[in-house]
MILO-232910 format. One record per residue (C-alpha): residue in three letters; x, y, z. Coordinates in pm, 1 decimal, padded with zeros to 6 digits. Each point is the difference from the previous one (the first is absolute). Layout:
N
drenba->ala, px->X, py->Y, pz->Z .
...
END
This chain:
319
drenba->unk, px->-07685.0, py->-07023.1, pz->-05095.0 .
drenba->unk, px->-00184.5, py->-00072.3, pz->00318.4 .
drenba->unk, px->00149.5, py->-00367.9, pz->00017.8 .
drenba->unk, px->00336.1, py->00138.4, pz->-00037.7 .
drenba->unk, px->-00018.4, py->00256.8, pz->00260.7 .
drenba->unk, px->-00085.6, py->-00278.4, pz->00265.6 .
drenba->unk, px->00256.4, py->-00267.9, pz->-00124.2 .
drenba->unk, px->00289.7, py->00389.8, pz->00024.9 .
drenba->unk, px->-00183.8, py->00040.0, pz->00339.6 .
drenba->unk, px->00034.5, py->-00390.5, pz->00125.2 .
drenba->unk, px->00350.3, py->00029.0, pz->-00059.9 .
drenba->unk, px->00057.2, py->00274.0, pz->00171.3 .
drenba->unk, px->-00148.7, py->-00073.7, pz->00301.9 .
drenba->unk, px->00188.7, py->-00346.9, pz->00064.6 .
drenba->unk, px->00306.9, py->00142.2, pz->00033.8 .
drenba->unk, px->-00100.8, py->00167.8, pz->00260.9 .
drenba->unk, px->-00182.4, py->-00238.6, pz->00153.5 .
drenba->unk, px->00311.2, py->-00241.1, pz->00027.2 .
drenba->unk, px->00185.8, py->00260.7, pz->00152.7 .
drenba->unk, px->-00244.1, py->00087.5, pz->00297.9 .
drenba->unk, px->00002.7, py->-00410.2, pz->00061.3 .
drenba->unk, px->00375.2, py->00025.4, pz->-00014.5 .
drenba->unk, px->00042.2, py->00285.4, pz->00285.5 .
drenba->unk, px->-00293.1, py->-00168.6, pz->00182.0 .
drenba->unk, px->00143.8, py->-00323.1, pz->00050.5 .
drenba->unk, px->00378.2, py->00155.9, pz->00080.2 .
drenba->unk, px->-00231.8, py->00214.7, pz->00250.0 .
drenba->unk, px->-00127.2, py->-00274.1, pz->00136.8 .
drenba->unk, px->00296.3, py->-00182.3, pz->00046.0 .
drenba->unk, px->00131.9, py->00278.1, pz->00165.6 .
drenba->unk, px->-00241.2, py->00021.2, pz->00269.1 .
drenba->unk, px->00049.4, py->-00383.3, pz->00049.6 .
drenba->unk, px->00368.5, py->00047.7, pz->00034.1 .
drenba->unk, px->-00032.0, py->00308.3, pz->00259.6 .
drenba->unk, px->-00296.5, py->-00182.7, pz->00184.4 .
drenba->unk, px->00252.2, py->-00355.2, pz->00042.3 .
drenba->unk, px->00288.0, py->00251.7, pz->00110.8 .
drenba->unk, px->-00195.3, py->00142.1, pz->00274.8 .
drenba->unk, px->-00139.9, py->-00291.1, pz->00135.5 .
drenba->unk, px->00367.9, py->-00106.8, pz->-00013.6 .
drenba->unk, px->00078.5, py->00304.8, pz->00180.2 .
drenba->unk, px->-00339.5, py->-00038.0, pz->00277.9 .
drenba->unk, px->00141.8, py->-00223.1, pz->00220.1 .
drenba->unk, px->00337.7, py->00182.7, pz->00106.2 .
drenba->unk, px->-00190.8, py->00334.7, pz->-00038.4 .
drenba->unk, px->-00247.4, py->-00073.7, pz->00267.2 .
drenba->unk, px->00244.7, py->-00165.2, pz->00206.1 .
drenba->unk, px->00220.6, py->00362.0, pz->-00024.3 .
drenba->unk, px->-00326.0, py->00192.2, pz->00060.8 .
drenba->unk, px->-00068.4, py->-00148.5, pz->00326.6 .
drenba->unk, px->00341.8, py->-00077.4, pz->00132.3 .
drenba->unk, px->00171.7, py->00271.1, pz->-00135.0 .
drenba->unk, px->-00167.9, py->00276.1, pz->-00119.5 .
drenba->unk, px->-00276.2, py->00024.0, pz->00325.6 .
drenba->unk, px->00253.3, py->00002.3, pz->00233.7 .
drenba->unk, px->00206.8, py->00272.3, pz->-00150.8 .
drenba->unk, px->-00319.1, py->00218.4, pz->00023.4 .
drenba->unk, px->-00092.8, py->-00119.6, pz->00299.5 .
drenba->unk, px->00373.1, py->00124.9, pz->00157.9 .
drenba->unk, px->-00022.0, py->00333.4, pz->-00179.4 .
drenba->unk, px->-00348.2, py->-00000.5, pz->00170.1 .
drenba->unk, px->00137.4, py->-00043.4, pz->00280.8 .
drenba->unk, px->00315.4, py->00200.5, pz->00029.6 .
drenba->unk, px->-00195.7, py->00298.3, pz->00051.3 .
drenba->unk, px->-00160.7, py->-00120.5, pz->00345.8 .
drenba->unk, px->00114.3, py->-00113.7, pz->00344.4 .
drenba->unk, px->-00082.0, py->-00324.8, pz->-00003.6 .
drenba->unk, px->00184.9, py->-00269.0, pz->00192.0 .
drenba->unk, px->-00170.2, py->-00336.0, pz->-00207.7 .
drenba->unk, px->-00151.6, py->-00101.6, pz->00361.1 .
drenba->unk, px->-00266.8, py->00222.9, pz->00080.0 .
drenba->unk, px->-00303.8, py->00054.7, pz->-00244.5 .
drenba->unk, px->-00007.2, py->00395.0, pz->00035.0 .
drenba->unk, px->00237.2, py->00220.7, pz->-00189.4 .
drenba->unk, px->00078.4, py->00391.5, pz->-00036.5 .
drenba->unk, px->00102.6, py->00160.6, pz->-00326.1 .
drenba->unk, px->00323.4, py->00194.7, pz->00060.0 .
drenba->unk, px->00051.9, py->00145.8, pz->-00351.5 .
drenba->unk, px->00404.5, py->00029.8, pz->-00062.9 .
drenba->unk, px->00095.2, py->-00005.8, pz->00365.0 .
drenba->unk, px->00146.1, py->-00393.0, pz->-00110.8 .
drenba->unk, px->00226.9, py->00108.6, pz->-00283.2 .
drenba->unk, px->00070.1, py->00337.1, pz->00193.0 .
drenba->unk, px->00095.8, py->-00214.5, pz->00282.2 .
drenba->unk, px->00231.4, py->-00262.4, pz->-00209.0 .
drenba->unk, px->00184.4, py->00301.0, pz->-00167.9 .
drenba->unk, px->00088.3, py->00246.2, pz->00229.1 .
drenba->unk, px->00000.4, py->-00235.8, pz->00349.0 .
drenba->unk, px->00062.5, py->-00338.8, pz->-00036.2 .
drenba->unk, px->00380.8, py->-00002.7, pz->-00042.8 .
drenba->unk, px->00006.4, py->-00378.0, pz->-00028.8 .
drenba->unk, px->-00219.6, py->-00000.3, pz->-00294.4 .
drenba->unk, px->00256.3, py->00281.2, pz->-00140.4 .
drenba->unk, px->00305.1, py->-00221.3, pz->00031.9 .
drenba->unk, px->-00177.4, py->-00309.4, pz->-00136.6 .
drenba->unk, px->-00082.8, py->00166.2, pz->-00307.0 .
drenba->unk, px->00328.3, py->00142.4, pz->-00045.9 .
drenba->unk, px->00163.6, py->-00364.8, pz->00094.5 .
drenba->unk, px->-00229.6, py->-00141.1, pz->-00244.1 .
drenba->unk, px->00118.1, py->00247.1, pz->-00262.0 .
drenba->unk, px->00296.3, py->-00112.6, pz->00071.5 .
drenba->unk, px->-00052.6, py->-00411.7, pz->-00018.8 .
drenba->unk, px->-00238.5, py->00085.6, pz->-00338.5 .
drenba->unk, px->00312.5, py->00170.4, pz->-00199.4 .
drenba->unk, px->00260.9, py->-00207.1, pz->00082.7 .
drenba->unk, px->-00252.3, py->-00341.6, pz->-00118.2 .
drenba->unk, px->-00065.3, py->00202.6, pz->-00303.2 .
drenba->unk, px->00377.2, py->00028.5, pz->-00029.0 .
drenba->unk, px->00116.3, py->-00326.1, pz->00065.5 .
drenba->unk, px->-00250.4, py->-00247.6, pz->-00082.9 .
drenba->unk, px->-00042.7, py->00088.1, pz->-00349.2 .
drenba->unk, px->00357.7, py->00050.5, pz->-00068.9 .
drenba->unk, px->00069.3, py->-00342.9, pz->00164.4 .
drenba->unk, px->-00263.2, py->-00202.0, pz->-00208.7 .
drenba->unk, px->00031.4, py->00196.4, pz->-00325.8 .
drenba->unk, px->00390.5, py->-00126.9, pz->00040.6 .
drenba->unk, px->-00082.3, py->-00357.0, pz->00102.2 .
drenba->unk, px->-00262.4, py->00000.5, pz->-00301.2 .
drenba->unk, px->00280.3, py->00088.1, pz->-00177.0 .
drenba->unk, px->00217.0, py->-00249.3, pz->00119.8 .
drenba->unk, px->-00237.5, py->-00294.0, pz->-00047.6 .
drenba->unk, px->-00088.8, py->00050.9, pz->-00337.4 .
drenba->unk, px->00352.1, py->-00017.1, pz->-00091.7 .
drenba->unk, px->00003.7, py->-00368.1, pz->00145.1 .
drenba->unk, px->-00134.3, py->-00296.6, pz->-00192.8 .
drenba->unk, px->00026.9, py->-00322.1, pz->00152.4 .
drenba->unk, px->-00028.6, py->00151.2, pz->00346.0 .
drenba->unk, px->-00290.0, py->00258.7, pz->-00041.3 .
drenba->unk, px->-00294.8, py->-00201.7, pz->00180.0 .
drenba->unk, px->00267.5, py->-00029.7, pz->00284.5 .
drenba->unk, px->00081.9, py->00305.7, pz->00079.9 .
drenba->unk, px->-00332.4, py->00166.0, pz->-00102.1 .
drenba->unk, px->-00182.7, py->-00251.0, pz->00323.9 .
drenba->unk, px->00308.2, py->00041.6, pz->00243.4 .
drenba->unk, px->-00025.3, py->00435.1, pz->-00043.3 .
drenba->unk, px->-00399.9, py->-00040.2, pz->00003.2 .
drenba->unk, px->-00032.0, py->-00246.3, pz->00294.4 .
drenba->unk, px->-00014.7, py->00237.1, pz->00271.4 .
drenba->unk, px->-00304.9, py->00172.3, pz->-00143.0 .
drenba->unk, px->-00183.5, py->-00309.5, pz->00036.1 .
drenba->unk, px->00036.0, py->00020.8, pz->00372.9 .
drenba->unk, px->-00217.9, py->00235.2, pz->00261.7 .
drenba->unk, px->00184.6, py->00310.7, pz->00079.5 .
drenba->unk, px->-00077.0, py->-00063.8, pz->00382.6 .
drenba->unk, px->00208.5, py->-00336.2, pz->-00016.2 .
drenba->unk, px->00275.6, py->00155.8, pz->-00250.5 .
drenba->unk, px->00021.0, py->00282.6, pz->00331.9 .
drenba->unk, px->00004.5, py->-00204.9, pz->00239.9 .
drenba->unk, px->00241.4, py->-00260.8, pz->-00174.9 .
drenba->unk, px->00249.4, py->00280.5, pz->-00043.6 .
drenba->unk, px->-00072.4, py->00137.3, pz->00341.1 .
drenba->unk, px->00158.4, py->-00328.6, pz->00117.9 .
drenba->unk, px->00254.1, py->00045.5, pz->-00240.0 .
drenba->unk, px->00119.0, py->00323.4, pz->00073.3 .
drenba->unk, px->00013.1, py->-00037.0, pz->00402.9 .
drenba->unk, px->00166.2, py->-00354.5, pz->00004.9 .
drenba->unk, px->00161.7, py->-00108.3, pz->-00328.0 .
drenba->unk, px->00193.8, py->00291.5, pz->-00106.3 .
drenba->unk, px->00123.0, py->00081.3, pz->00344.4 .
drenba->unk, px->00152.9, py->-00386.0, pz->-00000.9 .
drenba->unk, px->00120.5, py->00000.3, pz->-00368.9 .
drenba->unk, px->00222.9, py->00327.3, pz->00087.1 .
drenba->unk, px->00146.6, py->-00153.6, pz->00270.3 .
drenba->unk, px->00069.9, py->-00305.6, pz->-00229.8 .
drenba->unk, px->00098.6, py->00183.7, pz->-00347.7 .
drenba->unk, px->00157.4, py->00274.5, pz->00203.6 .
drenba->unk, px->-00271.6, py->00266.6, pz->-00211.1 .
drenba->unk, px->-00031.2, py->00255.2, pz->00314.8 .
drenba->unk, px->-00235.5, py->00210.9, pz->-00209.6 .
drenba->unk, px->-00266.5, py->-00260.9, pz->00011.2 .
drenba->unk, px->-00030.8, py->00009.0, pz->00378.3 .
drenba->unk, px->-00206.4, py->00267.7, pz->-00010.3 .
drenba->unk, px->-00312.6, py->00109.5, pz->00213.8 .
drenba->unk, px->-00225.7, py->-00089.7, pz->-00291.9 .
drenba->unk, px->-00327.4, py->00090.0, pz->00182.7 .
drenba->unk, px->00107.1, py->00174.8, pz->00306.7 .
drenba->unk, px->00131.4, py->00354.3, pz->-00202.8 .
drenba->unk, px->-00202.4, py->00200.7, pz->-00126.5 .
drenba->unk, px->00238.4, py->00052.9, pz->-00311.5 .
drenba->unk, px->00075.4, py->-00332.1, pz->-00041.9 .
drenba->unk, px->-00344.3, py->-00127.7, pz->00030.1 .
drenba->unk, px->-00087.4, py->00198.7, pz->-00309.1 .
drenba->unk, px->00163.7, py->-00222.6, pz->-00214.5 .
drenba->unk, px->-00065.3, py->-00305.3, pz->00141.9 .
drenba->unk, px->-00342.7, py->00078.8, pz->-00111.4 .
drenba->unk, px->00114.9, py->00080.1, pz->-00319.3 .
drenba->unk, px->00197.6, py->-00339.5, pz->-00030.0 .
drenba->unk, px->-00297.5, py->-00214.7, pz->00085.8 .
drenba->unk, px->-00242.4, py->00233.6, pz->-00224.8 .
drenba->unk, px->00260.3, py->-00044.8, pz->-00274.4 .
drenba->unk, px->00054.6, py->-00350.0, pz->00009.9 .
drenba->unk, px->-00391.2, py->-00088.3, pz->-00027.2 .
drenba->unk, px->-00093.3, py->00217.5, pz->-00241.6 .
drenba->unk, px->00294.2, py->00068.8, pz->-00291.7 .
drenba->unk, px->-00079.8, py->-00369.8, pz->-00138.1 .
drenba->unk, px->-00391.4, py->00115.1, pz->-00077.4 .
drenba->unk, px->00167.6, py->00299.3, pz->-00184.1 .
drenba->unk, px->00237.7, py->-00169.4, pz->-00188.6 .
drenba->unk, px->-00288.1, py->-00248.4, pz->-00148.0 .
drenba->unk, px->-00156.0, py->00306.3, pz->-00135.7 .
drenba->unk, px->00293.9, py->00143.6, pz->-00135.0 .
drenba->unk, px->00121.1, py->-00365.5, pz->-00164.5 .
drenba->unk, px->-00350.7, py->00003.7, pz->-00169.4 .
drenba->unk, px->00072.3, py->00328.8, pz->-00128.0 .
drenba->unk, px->00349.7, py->-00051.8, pz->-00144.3 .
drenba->unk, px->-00145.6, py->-00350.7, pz->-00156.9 .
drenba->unk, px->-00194.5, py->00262.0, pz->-00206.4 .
drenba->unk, px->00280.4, py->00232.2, pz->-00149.2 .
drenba->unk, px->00056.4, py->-00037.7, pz->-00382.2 .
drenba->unk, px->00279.0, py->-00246.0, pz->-00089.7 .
drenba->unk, px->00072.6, py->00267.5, pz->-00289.6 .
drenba->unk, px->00002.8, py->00258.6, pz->00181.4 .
drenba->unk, px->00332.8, py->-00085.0, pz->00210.6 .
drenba->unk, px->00173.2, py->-00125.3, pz->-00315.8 .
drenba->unk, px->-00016.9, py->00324.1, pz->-00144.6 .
drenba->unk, px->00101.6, py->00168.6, pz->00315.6 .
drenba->unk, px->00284.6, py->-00269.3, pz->00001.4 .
drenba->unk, px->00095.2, py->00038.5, pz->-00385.8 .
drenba->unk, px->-00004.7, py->00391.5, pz->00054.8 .
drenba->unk, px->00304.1, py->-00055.4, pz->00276.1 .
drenba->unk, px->-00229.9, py->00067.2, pz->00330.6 .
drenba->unk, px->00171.5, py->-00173.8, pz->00289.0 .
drenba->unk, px->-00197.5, py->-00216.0, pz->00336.6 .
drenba->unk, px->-00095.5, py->00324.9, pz->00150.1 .
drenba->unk, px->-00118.9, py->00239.2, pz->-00321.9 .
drenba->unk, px->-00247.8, py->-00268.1, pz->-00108.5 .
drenba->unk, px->-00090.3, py->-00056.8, pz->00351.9 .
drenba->unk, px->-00070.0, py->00392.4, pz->-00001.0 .
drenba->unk, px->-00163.2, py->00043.4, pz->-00334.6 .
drenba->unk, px->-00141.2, py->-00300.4, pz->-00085.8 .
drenba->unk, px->-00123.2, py->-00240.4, pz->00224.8 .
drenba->unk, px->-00106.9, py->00303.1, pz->00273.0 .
drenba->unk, px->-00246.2, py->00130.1, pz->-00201.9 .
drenba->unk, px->-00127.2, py->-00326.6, pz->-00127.6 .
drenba->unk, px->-00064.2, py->-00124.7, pz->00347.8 .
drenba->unk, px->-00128.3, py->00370.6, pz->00158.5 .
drenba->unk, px->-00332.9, py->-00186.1, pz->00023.2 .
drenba->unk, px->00121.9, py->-00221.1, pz->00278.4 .
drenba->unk, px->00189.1, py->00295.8, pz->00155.3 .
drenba->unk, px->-00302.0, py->00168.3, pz->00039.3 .
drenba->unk, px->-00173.0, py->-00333.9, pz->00185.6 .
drenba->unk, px->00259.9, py->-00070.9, pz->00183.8 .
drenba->unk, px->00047.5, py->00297.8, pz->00141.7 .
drenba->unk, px->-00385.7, py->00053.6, pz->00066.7 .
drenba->unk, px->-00003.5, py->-00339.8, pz->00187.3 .
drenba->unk, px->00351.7, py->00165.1, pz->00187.4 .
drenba->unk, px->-00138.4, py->00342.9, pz->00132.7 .
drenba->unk, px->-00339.4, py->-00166.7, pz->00071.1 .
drenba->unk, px->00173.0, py->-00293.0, pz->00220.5 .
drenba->unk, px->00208.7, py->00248.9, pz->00149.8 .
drenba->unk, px->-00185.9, py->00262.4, pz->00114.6 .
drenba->unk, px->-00258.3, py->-00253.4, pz->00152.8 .
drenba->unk, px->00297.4, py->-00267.0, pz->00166.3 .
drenba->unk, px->-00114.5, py->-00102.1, pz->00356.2 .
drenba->unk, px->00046.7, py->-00394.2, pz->00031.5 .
drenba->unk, px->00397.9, py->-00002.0, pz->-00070.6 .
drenba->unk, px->00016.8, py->00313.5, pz->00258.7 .
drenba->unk, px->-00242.5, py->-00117.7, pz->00242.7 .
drenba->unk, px->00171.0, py->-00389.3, pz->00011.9 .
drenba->unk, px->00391.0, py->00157.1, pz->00025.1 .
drenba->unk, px->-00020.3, py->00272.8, pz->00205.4 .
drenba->unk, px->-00370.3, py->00128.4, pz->00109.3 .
drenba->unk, px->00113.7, py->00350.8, pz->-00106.0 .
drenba->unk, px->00274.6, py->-00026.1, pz->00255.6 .
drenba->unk, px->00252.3, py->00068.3, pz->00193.8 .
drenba->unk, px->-00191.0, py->00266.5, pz->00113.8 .
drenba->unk, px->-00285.2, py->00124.5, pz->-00285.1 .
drenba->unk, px->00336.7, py->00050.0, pz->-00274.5 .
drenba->unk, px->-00092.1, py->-00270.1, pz->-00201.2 .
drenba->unk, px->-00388.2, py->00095.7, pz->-00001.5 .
drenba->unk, px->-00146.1, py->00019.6, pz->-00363.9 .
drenba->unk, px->-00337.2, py->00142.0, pz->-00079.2 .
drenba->unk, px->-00205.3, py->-00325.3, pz->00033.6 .
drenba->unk, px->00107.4, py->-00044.6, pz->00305.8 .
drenba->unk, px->-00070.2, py->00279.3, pz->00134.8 .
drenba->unk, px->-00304.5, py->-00011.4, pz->-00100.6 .
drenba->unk, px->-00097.1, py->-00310.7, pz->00139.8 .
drenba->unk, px->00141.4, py->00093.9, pz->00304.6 .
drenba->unk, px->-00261.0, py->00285.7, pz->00025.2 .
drenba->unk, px->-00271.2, py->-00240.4, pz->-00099.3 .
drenba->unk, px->00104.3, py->-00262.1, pz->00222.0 .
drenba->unk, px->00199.1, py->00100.3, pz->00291.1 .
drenba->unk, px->-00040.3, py->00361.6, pz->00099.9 .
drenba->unk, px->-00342.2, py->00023.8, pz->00146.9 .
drenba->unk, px->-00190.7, py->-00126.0, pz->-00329.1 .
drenba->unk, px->-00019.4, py->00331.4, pz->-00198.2 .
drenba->unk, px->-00132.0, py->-00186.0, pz->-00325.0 .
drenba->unk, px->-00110.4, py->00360.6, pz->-00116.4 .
drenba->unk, px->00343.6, py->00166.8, pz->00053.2 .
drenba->unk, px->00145.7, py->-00336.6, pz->-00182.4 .
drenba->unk, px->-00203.7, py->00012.9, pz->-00288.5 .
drenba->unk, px->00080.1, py->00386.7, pz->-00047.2 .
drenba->unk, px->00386.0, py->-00120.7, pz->00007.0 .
drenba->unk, px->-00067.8, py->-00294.8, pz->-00244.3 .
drenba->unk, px->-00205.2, py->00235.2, pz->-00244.5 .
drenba->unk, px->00352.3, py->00220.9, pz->00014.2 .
drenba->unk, px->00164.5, py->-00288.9, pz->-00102.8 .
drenba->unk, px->-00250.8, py->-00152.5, pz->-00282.3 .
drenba->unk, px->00044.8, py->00400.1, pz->-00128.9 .
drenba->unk, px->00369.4, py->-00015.1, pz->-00006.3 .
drenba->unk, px->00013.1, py->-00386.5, pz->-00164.0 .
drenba->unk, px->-00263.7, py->00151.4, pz->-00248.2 .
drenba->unk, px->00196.8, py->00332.1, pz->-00086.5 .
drenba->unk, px->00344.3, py->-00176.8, pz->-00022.8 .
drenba->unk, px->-00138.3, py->-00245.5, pz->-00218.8 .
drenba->unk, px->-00189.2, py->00249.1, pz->-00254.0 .
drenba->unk, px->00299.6, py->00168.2, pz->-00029.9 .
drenba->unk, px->00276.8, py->-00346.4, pz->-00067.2 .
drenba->unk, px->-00259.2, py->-00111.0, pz->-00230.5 .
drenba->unk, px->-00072.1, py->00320.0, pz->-00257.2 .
drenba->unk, px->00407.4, py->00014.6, pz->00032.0 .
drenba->unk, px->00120.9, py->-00315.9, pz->-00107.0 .
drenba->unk, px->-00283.7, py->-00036.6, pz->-00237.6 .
drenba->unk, px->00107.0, py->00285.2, pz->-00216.3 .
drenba->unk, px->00360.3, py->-00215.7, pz->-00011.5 .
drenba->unk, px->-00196.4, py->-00325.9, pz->-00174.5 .
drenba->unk, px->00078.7, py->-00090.8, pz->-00363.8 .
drenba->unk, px->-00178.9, py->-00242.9, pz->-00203.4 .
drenba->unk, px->00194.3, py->-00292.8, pz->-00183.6 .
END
């Protein structure tokens, strides 16, 4: 009986024993997998830390003292900065609400624009890669030269080609009104960025299920219903990118505005960055007062953002 009992017992333990090895080895595996990923992840996590991540502690640090980035002695001033930017400095006022302004009508157009080219392109077949480089082209060049290209553009060609196609309404003072300058930024930040958008959103409609639009077009659901209903929510994933990467660029745009018009005529063309690199740069070095107006702005970018993000991501279907 005693035999027995071991040989019941012996058999009862192995079982066990292969399972412990089993979730040991996946364990360990585990670790190794995690372990690779972060070292992956090291590199450009260090590289954020110090470049990144110090200095935007360093500036909210900062925004809450005098300091004028020349001398080595500072004062703490508490609020006074963001007391200051909000209730005195009307400049900084109008650039927000002109940067308001700029952000909405990119969010506007720029998706609208490449979600219809992506549209277009994919309907193509033997002329796809063509039209997919010519719209994304401009993105591959600097801001500051697609500015000042344009800026040559708007103040010699189009004066010249009214005169010669008889178009009056393109001899315009492109940079010299204030209205009008508006949208010459708007042109220029259009035409470099909607081809970066519309990659996004041709990746995304590659990925919409074949089956589903032949039901949608066996059920009777014309261009613009399956448009609506079906490939929308399919692609809500790259709505919610793009327009991240579109409110972010936006609310932070400095070279296009900087190249074209320097905030001018006047300050009416003056966006937030600008302003506050003005502050920093050319009104008497107030580095603390600038850093109190860029924390506003990092605040405002962050808020915005939370709030697009949560949104849209509530709108996202699987396939």
């Amino acid at each position: 009986m005693s035999d027995l009992g071991k040989q019941n017992r012996e058999i009862s333990i192995k079982p066990i024993s292969i399972k412990i090895g089993t979730k040991n080895k996946h364990r360990t595996v585990k670790q190794k997998n995690t372990l690779s990923l972060l070292l992956f992840v090291l590199p450009a996590f260090i590289f954020y830390f110090v470049f990144l991540l110090i200095p935007t502690i360093g500036a909210g640090f900062y925004s809450f003292t005098d300091w004028n980035a020349l001398s080595q002695t500072f004062h703490f001033v508490g609020f006074s900065n963001y007391m200051e930017a909000f209730k005195e400095d009307v400049d900084f006022r109008h650039s927000f609400f002109f940067t308001l302004k700029y952000t909405a009508f990119m969010f506007v157009f720029q998706n609208v624009i490449a979600l219809l080219l992506a549209l277009f392109i994919e309907t193509r077949i033997r002329t796809k890669g063509f039209f997919r480089t010519i719209f994304f082209l401009p993105n591959m060049l600097s801001l500051i030269i697609s500015a000042l290209m344009f800026s040559f553009i708007f103040t010699n060609v189009l004066p010249e080609l009214s005169k010669k196609a008889m178009l009056a309404f393109l001899d315009q003072p492109w940079i010299g009104d204030a209205d009008v300058s508006f949208y010459s930024i708007l042109i220029v930040s259009l035409w470099h960025g909607i081809g970066y958008m519309m990659v996004i959103y041709m990746a995304a409609l590659q990925g919409v299920p074949k089956h589903l639009k032949e039901a949608a077009l066996i059920d009777g659901a014309n261009p613009f219903q399956r448009l609506i209903h079906v490939t929308l929510p399919m692609i809500m994933h790259a709505v919610t990118i793009c327009a991240f990467l579109t409110l972010n660029g936006a609310f932070k745009v400095f070279d296009v505005v900087y190249a074209l018009t320097s905030g001018g005529p006047g300050r009416s063309t003056q966006v937030m960055a600008l302003n506050i690199y003005e502050e920093a740069f050319s009104n008497n070095f107030r580095y603390g007062y600038a850093n109190a107006k860029a924390m506003i702005l990092f605040l405002i970018v962050l808020v915005i953002t939370l709030i697009q993000t949560r949104l849209l991501k509530k709108k996202e279907v699987e396939a």
